[in-house]
C-alpha positions in Angstrom: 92.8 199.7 88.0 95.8 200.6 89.9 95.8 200.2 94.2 96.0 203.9 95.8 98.5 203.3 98.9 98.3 205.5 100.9 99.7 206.8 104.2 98.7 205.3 106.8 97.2 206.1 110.9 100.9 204.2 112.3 99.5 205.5 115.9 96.4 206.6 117.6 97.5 210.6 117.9 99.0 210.8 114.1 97.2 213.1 111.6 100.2 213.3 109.3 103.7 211.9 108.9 107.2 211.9 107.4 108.0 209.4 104.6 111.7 209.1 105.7 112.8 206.3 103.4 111.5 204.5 100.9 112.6 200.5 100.8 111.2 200.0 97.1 111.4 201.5 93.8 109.1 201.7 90.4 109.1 198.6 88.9 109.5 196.6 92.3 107.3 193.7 93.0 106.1 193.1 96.6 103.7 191.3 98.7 101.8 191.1 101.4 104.0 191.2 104.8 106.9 193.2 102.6 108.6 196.2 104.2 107.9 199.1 101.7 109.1 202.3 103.4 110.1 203.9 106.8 107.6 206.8 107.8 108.2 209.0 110.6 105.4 209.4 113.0 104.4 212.1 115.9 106.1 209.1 118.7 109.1 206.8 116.4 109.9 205.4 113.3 108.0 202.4 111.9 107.9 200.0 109.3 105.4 200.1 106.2 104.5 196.6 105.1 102.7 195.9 102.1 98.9 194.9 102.4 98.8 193.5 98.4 100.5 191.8 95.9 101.5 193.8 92.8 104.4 195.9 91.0 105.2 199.9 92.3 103.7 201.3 89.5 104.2 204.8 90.3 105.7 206.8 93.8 103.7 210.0 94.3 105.2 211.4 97.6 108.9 211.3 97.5 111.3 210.3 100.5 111.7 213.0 102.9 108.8 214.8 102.9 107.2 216.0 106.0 103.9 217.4 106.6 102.2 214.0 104.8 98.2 214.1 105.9 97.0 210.3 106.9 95.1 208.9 103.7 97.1 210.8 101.4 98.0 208.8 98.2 101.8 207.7 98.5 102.3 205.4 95.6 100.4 203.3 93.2 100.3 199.2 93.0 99.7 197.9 89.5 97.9 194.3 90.1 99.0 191.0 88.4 98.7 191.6 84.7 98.2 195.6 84.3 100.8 197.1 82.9 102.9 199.0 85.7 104.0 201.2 82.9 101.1 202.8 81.3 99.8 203.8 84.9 99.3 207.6 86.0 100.8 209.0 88.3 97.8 210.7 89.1 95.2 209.2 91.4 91.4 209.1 90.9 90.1 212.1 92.9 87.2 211.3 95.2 84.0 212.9 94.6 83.2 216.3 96.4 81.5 216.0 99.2 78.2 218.1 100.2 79.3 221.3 103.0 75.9 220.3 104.7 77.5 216.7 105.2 80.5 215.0 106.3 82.4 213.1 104.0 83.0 209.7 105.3 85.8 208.0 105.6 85.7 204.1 104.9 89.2 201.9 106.8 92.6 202.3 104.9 93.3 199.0 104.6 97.0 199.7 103.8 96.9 199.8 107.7 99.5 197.2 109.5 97.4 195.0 111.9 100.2 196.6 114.5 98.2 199.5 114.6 96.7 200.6 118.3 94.1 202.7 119.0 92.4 203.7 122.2 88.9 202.8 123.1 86.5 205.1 121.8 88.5 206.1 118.7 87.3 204.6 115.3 89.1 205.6 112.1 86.6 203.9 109.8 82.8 204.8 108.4 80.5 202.2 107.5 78.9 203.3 104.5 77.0 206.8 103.6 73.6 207.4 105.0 71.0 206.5 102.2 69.8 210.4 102.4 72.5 211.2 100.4 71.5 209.2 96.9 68.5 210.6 97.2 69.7 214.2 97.7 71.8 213.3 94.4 68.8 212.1 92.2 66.9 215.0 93.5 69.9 217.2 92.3 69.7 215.2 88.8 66.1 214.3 88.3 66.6 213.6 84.6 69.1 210.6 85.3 67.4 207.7 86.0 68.7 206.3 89.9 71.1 202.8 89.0 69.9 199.8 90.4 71.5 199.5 93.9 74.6 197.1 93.0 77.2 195.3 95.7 80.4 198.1 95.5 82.8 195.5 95.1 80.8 194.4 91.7 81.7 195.9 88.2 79.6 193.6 85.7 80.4 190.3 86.1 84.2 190.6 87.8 84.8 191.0 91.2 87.1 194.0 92.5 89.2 192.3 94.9 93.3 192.1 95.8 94.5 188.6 95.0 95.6 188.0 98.4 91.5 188.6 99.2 90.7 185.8 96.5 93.0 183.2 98.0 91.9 183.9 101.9 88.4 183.6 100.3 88.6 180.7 98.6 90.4 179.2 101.4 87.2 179.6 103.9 85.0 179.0 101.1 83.4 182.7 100.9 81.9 184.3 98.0 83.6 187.3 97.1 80.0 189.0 95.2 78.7 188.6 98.6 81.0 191.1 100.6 81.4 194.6 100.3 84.4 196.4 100.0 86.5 198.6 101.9 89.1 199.3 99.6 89.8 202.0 97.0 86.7 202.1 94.9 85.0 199.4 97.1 87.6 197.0 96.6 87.6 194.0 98.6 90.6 193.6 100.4 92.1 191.3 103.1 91.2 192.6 106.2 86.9 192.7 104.3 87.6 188.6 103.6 88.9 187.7 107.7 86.2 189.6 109.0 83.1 187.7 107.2 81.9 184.5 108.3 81.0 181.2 106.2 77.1 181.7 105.7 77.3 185.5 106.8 78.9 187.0 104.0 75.7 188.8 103.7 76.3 190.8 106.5 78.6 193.6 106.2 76.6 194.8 103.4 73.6 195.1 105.8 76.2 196.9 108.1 77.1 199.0 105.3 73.2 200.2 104.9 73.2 201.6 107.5 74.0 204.8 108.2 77.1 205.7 110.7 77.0 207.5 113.9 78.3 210.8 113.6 80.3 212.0 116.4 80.1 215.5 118.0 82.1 218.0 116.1 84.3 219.6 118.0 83.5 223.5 118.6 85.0 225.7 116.6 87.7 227.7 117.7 89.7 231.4 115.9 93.1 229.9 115.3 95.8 231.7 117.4 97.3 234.6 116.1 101.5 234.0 115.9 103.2 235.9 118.0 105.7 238.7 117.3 109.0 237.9 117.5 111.7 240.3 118.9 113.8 242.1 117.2 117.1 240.3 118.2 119.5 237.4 117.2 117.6 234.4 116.9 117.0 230.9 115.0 113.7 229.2 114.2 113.4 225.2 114.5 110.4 223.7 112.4 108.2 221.9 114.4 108.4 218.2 114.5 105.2 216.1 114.1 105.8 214.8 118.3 106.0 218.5 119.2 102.9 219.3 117.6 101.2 216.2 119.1 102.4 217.2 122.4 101.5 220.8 122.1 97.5 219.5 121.1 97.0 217.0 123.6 98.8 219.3 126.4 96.1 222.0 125.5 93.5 219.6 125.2 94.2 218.3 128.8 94.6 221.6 130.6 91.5 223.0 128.4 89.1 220.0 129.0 90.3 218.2 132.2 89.7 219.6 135.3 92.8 218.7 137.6 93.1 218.7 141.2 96.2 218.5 142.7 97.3 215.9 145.8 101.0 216.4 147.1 102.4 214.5 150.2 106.5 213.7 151.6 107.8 210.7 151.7 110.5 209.3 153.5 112.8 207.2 151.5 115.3 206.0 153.9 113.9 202.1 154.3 113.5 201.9 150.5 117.0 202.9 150.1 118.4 200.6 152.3 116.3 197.6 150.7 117.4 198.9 147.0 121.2 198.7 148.0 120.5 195.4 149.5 118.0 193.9 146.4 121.1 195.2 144.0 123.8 193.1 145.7 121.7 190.2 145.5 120.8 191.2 141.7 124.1 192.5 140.5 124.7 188.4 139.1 122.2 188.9 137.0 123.5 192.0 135.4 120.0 193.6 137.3 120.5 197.0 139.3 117.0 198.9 140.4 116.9 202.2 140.3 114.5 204.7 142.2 112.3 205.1 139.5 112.0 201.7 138.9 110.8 201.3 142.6 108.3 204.1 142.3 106.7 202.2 139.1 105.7 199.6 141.6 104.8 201.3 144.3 102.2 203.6 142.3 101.3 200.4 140.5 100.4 198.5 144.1 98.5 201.2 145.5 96.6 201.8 142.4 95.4 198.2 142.5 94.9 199.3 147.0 92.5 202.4 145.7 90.7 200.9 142.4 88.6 204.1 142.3 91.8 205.9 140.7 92.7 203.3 138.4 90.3 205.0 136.1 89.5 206.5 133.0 86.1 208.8 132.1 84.4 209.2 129.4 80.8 210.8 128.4 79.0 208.0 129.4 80.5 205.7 131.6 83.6 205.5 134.2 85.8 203.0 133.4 87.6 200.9 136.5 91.0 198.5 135.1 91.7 195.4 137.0 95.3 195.7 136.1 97.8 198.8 136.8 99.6 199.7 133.1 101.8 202.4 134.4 102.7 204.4 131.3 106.6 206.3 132.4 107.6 209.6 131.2 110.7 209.4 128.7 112.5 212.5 127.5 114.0 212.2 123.7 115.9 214.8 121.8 112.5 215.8 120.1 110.2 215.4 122.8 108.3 213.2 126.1 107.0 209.6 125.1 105.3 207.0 127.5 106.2 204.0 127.3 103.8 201.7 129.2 105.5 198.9 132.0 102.3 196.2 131.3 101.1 194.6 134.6 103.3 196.4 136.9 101.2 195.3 140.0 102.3 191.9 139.5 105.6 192.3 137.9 108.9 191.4 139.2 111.0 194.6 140.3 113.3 192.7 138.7 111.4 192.9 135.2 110.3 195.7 135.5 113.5 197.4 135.5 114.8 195.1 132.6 112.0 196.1 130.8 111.8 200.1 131.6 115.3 200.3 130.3 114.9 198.2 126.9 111.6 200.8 126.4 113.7 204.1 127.0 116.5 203.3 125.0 114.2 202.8 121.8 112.1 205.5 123.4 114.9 207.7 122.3 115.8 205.8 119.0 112.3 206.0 117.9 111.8 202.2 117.8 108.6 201.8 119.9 105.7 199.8 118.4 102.5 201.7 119.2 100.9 199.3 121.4 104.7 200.0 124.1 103.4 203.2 124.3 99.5 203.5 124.3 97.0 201.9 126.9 98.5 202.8 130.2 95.8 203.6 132.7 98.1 205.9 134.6 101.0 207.9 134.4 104.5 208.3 136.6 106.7 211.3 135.7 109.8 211.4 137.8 112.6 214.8 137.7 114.3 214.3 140.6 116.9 213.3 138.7 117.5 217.1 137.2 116.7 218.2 141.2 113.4 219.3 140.8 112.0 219.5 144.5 108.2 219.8 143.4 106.5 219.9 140.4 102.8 219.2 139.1 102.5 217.2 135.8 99.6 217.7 133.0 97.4 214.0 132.6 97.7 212.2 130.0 94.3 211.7 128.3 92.0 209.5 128.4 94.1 208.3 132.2 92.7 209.6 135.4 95.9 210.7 136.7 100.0 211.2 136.7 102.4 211.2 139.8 104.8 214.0 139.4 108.1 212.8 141.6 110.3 215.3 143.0 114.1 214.3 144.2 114.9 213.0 147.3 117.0 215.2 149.6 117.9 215.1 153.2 115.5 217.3 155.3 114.5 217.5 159.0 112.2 215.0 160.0 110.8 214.3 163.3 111.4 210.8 163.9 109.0 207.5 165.8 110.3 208.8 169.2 109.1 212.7 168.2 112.6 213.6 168.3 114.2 216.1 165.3 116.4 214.0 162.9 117.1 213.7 159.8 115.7 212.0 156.9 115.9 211.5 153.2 112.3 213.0 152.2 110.8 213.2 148.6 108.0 215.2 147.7 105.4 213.5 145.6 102.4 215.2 144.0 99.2 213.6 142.2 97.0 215.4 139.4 93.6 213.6 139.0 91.0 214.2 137.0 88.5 215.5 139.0 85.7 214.7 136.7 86.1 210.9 138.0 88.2 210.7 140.7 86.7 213.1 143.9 89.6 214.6 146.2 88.9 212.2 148.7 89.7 209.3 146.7 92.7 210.8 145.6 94.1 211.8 148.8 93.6 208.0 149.9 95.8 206.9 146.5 98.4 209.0 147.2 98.2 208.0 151.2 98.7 204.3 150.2 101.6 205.1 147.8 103.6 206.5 151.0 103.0 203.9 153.0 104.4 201.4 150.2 107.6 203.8 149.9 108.2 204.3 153.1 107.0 200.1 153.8 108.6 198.8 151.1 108.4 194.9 151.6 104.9 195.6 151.3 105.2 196.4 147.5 107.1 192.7 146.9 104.5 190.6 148.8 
C-alpha cells in the first residue's frame, strides 16, 4: 500500500500552505533526511524532508498552489518492491466521521523534527474513545464485532516504513508490539524512538484510552465582506502571513484584556555610551544600534520585575527565568518576530550580531520556526518612521509588548530643576491584565527607564 504524504504543520500558527517548488519528480527515489519540496508557510519558506524510504509514485498537488489545508494528501510513496507505476493517484478516503463526534486526528509523521509548537498546543490524538465501536456495532448489529487486533497488524505482516524496521531492530523492539501512527496505523519512525525496550506495550494502552477533548471554540456568523466603492481600484489576494496576522490580531484584541503603561525616557547617557561602545566595536565590524540597546534594556528589567515575564493560561500563570525578547520585523508581506534567546545575559555585542542575521532572513523568509516562536515578551520599535507614540497589540500566549516611539529633542527640566533640553523617547507597555495587575506593570516599565536613562546598569 502506497505512503499518503501529506502537508505538513511547518509552524505552530499554519492551517494551510503554498507548495512553492517541488525538488522531486515521479519515479524519484528518496529517503529519510531528503529535501522533497519547498512549501510556503504563513511566517518563511522551509524545507520538506522525507520521513521514508521509497519511489514518488504519484504528485497529487502540483507546485504553486496556494490555499493547501495541513494533512492534505501531497504525493504518494510506493515502498521497496511495490510497483510505483500501478499506484493511483487517488488516496484512500478516511471514513466519515459521526456530526455528534469529533474526528480525531492521529500525528502526521511526515512532520520534520524542526517543528515548534507552543505549550499547550497538541496536533495529535491518541486513539478514538472506545464509545465509538460500540456506537458502530449498535448501528450494524448483524455484523459480528472483530476481535480487537494491534492497528499496525494485517494477518501475520507488520505495517511498518523500513526505516521503522531498522530503528527497531536496532533497539531490539518488537514491531507487533507497537501501535501505529501512520497512514492506516502504520508504524513509522517517530512510533519506534518513542517506545522503550520492555515497554513496547505501552502506547497501545495509551492508545485505549480515550483523548481529552478541548473546548470548542464558540461559534461565531462569519463577517459579511464589505462593499467596495465604486472607483478605480486593485485587489491583492491574501497571503497565508496576512491571514495569520489578521486571526491572531483579532484574537488578541477580542480575548486579551490590555492595559496600557506609557512613561519618557531620556536617552541622552545611552547615546553617549552607544557612540562610545561603537568606536571600541567598529574592529569588530560591530555597530549597536538603538534598538539593539532597548532589547537589553527591556530584557534586564524583565528579569528586575519577574511578575511580567509571564504568560497565562486557564489554569495556571506561568513565570520564565530567562527573558526571550521576541522583536518586531516588517517584511514585504507582513510583521514576524524573531526571538533574541537569553537577552538578559547576552552580550550587546551578540545581540546585535544576531538581531541583524534574524531580520535579514526575516525578510527572505528563511527563519526556522523555533527563531521565531517562544519569546516570553515582545519589543516593537517605530521610531525609526517618527512615530512619537504608539500602543502595540500582545502577542499571544506573552504577557506583554513595548511599543517604542522615536527619540526627539524636547524640553526637559534637568537635576538642578532648571529648563533644558533633552533627547526624550516615549515608551508605552500593553500587558495583559488578566496576569499582570497595573501595579506590576507600572513597576516594569519604571525599571526599564532607569536602565535607559542608567545604562551601565544593563552591562553589569
Amino acid at each position: 500500500m502506497p505512503i499518503e504524504i501529506k502537508m505538513p504543520a511547518l509552524s505552530p500558527t499554519m492551517e494551510e500552505g503554498t507548495l512553492a517548488k517541488w525538488l522531486v519528480k515521479e519515479g524519484d527515489t528518496v529517503k529519510s533526511g531528503d529535501i522533497m519540496a519547498e512549501i510556503e508557510t504563513d511566517k518563511a519558506t522551509m524545507e520538506f524532508e522525507a520521513v521514508d524510504e521509497g519511489t514518488i509514485a504519484k504528485i497529487t498537488v502540483s507546485e504553486g498552489t496556494d490555499g493547501v489545508k495541513v494533512g492534505a494528501v501531497i504525493a504518494l510513496l510506493a515502498e521497496d518492491g511495490e510497483d510505483a507505476g500501478s499506484v493511483s493517484g487517488e488516496s484512500t478516503p478516511a471514513p466519515a466521521a459521526k456530526e455528534s463526534e469529533p474526528r480525531p486526528s492521529p500525528a502526521d509523521p511526515n512532520k520534520t523534527g524542526s517543528e515548534a509548537t507552543p505549550a499547550g498546543d497538541t496536533h495529535e490524538d491518541h486513539g478514538k474513545p472506545a464509545d465509538d465501536q460500540v456506537a458502530r456495532d449498535e448501528q450494524q448489529p448483524s455484523t459480528p464485532a472483530p476481535a480487537p487486533t494491534n492497528s499496525a497488524n494485517d494477518g501475520d505482516r507488520v505495517k511498518a516504513s523500513p526505516l521503522a524496521r531498522r530503528l527497531a531492530a536496532d533497539k531490539g523492539l518488537d514491531l507487533s508490539q507497537l501501535t501505529g501512527t501512520g497512514p492506516n496505523g502504520r508504524i513509522v519512525k517517530a512510533d519506534v524512538e518513542q517506545a522503550k525496550p520492555g515497554a513496547a506495550s505501552a502506547p497501545e494502552t495509551a492508545a485505549s484510552q480515550p483523548a481529552p477533548s478541548a473546548p470548542a471554540p464558540a461559534a461565531s456568523a462569519p463577517a459579511a465582506a464589505p462593499q467596495i466603492p465604486d472607483v478605480p481600484h486593485e485587489t491583492t489576494k491574501l497571503s497565508n502571513m496576512r491571514k495569520t496576522i489578521a486571526r491572531r490580531l483579532t484574537e488578541s484584541k477580542q480575548q486579551v484584556p490590555h492595559i496600557y503603561l506609557t512613561v519618557d525616557v531620556r536617552l541622552d547617557k545611552l547615546l553617549a555610551l552607544r557612540g562610545d561602545l561603537n568606536a571600541s566595536l567598529s574592529a569588530r565590524g560591530v555597530k549597536l544600534s538603538v534598538n539593539d540597546l532597548m532589547i537589553k534594556a527591556l530584557a534586564a528589567a524583565l528579569i528586575q520585575v519577574p511578575k511580567c515575564n509571564v504568560m497565562f493560561t486557564p489554569n495556571e500563570l506561568v513565570t520564565f527565568k530567562r527573558a526571550d525578547i521576541s522583536v518586531a520585523v516588517s517584511t514585504p508581506e507582513g510583521l514576524i518576530t524573531p526571538v533574541i534567546t537569553e537577552a538578559d545575559t547576552a552580550s550587546l555585542s551578540s545581540i546585535s550580531t544576531r538581531m541583524k542575521d534574524l531580520a535579514a532572513r526575516a525578510r527572505d523568509r528563511k527563519l526556522k520556526p523555533e527563531e521565531f516562536t517562544g519569546g516570553t515578551a515582545s519589543i516593537s520599535n517605530m521610531g525609526m518612521f517618527g512615530i512619537k507614540q504608539f500602543e502595540a497589540v500582545i502577542n499571544p500566549p506573552q504577557g506583554m509588548i513595548l511599543a517604542v516611539g522615536a527619540g526627539e529633542k524636547r524640553p526637559w527640566v534637568m537635576e538642578d530643576n532648571a529648563l533644558g533640553v533633552a533627547t526624550i523617547m516615549s515608551a508605552t507597555g500593553s500587558f495583559d491584565h488578566r496576569a499582570i495587575d497595573g501595579a506590576d506593570g507600572a513597576e516594569l516599565m519604571q525599571a526599564f527607564r532607569n536602565l535607559v536613562e542608567n545604562p551601565l546598569g544593563m552591562l553589569a
